[in-house]
N, C-alpha and C positions, 0 to 999 in steps of 0.2 A: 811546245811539242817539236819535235826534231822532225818528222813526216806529220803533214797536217793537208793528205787528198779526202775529203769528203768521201764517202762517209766515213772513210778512216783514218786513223790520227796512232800515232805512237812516238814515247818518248819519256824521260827520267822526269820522277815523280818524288817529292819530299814533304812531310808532312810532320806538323809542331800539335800536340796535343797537349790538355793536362787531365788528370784522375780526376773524377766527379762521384760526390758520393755526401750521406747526410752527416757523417761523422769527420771525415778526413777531404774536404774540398780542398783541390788544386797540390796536393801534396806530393802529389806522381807528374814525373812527363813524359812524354812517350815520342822521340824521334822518329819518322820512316822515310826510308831512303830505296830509291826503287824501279823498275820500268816497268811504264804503263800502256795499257792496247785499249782504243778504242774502237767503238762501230755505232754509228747513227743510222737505225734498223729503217726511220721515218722517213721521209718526204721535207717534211718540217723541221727536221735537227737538231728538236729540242728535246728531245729523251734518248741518251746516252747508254750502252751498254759497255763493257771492260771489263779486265782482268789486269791485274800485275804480280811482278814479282819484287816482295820489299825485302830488305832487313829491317827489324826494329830495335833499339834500344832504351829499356825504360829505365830511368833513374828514381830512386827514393820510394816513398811511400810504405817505409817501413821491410819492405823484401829485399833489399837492396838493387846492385845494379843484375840486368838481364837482356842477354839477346835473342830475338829471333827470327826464324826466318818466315815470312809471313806469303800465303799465295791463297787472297781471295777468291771465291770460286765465280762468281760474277759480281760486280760494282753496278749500281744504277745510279746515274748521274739528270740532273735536269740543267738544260744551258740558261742562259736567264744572258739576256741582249739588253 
């Protein structure tokens, strides 16, 4: 995280997936590239809220290639020490 003041945190976020599914496992992947906002609502710090803003690009899985631009409307997150 590029700011990390309690309870909030902000900073560029990337994320490596693959496609899950009964017929076609693992044949998609899905890049996200992105900035992330947190906020630790608790006392305790370990329940997480956030929003970002990503691009995505997924390869394969039959649709070919795709991008786009992805803006979760809240993330809940758990911290785990």
């Amino acid at each position: 995280m590029i700011l990390d003041r309690r309870p909030f945190a902000t900073g560029h976020a990337v994320t490596y997936g693959l496609g899950r599914g009964p017929d076609r496992a693992f044949d998609r992947q899905e890049i996200s590239a992105g900035w992330a906002f947190w906020y630790a609502p608790f006392s305790t710090n370990a329940v997480l809220l956030g929003a970002a803003w990503e691009a995505q690009v997924s390869l394969g899985g039959g649709e070919g290639r795709a991008l786009q631009l992805l803006t979760p409307s809240i993330r809940l997150a758990f911290e785990i020490l």
